[in-house]
C-alpha positions as CSV (number, residue, x, y, z in Angstrom):
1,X,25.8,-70.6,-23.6
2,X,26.6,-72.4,-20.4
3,X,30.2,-72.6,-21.1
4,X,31.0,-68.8,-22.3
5,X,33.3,-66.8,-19.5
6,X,33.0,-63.4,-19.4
7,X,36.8,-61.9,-20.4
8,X,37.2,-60.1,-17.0
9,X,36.0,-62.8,-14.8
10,X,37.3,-62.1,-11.8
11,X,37.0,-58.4,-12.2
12,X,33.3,-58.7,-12.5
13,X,32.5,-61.0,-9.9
14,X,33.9,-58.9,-7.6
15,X,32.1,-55.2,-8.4
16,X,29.3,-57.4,-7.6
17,X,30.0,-59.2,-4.0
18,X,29.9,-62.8,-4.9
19,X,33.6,-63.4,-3.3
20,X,32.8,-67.1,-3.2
21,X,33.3,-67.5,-6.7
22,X,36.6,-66.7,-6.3
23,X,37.5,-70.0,-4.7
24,X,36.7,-71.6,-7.9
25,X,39.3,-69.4,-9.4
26,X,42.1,-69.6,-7.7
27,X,44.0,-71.5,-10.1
28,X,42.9,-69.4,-12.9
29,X,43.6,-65.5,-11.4
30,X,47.5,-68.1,-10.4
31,X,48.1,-69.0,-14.3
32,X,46.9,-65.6,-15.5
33,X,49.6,-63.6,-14.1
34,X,53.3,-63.4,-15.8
35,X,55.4,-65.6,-13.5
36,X,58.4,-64.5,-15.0
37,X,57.3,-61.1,-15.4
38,X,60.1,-60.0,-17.9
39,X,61.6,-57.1,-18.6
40,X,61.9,-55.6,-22.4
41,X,62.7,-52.4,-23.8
42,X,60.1,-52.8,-26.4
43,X,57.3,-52.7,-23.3
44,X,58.5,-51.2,-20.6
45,X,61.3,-48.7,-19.5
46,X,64.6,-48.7,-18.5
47,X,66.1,-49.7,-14.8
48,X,68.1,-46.5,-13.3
49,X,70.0,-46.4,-10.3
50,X,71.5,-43.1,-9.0
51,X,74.1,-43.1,-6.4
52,X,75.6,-39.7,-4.5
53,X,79.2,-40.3,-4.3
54,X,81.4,-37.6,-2.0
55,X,82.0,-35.4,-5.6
56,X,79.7,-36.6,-7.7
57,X,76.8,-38.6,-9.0
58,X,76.8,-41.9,-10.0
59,X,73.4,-42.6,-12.4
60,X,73.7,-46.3,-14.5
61,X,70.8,-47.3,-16.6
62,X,70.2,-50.7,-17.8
63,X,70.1,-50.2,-21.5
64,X,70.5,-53.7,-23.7
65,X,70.6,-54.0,-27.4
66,X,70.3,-50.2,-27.3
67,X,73.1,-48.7,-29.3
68,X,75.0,-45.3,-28.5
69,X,74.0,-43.2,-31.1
70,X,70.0,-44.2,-29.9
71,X,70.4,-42.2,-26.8
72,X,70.2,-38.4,-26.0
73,X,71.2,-37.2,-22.9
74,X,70.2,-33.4,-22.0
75,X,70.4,-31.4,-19.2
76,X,68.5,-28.6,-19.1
77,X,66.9,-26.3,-15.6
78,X,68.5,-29.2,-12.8
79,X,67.2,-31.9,-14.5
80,X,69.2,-34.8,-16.8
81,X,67.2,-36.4,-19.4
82,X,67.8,-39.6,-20.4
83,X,65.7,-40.5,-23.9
84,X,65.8,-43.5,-26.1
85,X,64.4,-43.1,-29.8
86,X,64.5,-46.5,-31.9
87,X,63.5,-47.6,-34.9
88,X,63.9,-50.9,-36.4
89,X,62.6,-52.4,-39.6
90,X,63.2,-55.9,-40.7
91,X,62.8,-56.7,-44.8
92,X,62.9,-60.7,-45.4
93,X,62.0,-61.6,-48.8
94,X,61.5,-65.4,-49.9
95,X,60.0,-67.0,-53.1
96,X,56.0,-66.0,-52.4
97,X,56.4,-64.5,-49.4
98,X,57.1,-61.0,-48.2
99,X,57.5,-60.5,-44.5
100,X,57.9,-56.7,-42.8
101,X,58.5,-55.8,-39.4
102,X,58.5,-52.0,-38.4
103,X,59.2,-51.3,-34.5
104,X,59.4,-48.2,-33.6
105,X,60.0,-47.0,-29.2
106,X,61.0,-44.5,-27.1
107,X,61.2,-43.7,-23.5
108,X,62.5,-41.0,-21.3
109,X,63.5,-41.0,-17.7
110,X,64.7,-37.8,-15.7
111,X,66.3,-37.0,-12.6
112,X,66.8,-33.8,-10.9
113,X,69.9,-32.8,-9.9
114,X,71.3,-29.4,-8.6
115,X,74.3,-27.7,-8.3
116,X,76.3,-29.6,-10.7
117,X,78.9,-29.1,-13.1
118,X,77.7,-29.5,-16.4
119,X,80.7,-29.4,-18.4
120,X,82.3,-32.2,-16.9
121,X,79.4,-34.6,-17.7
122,X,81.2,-38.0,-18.4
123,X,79.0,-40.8,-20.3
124,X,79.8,-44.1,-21.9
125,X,77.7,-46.7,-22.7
126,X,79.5,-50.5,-22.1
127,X,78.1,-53.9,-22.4
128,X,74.1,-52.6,-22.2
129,X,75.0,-50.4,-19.1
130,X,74.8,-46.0,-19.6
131,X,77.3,-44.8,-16.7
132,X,76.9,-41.3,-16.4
133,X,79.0,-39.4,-14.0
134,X,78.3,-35.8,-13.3
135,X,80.5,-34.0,-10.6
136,X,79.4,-31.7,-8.1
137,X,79.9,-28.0,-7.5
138,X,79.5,-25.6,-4.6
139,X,76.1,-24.8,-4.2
140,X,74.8,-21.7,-5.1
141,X,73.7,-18.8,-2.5
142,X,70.2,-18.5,-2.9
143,X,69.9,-16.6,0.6
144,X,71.7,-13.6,1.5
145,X,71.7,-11.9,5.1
146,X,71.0,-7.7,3.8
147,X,72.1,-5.3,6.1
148,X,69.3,-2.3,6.9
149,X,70.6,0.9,7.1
């Protein structure tokens, strides 16, 4: 019984006060932690950087191994959407073995934007990267000096 770790450790000596234990695990609370802390569509979401250019926006989202007709963009009261709905199933059959793998992920990002012009929203999607430009229009009055008479 001597041996046995409590799962959460660290966690646990700490609620409690006994800091000094947590000399003895430096090296462990080191090792525990992703080093290389990778990215992956199948755990996390997608990187997005928006730029404002003069006459219009600039968004490109990182998007590898996602395929065109997996993404829906949307634009809908100032706000682009940019979803990602995949499903992937993988059927190997050998002699006494069956193997099956279903994934299925999506993930949504949006941004808000106003005053643009949504029919000349341009995307295309080109070696894992979604370049969406949307252009600019004139802002709309939403305040209006009114005379009294």
């Amino acid at each position: 019984m001597l041996g046995l770790t409590p799962f959460n450790k660290n966690q646990l000596q700490r609620q409690n006060g006994y800091d000094l234990m947590d000399y003895y695990n430096m090296f462990d609370d080191f090792f525990d932690k992703d080093l290389f802390n990778m990215r992956s569509l199948k755990n996390d979401t997608f990187k997005m950087d928006v730029k404002e250019l003069d006459q219009s926006f600039l968004i490109e989202a990182e998007m590898p191994g996602v395929k065109k007709d997996e993404i829906q963009l949307e634009y809908q009261d100032n706000r682009l959407s940019i979803s990602i709905n995949r499903q992937e199933e993988v059927n190997e059959e050998r002699e006494n073995f069956i193997h099956r793998e279903r994934r299925i992920s999506s993930m949504q990002r949006s941004i808000f934007l106003k005053d643009v012009n949504i029919e000349s929203i341009d995307a295309k999607l080109e070696e894992g990267i979604l370049k969406i430009q949307i252009p600019k229009s004139e802002p709309k009055v939403s305040k209006v000096q009114i005379e009294v008479k």
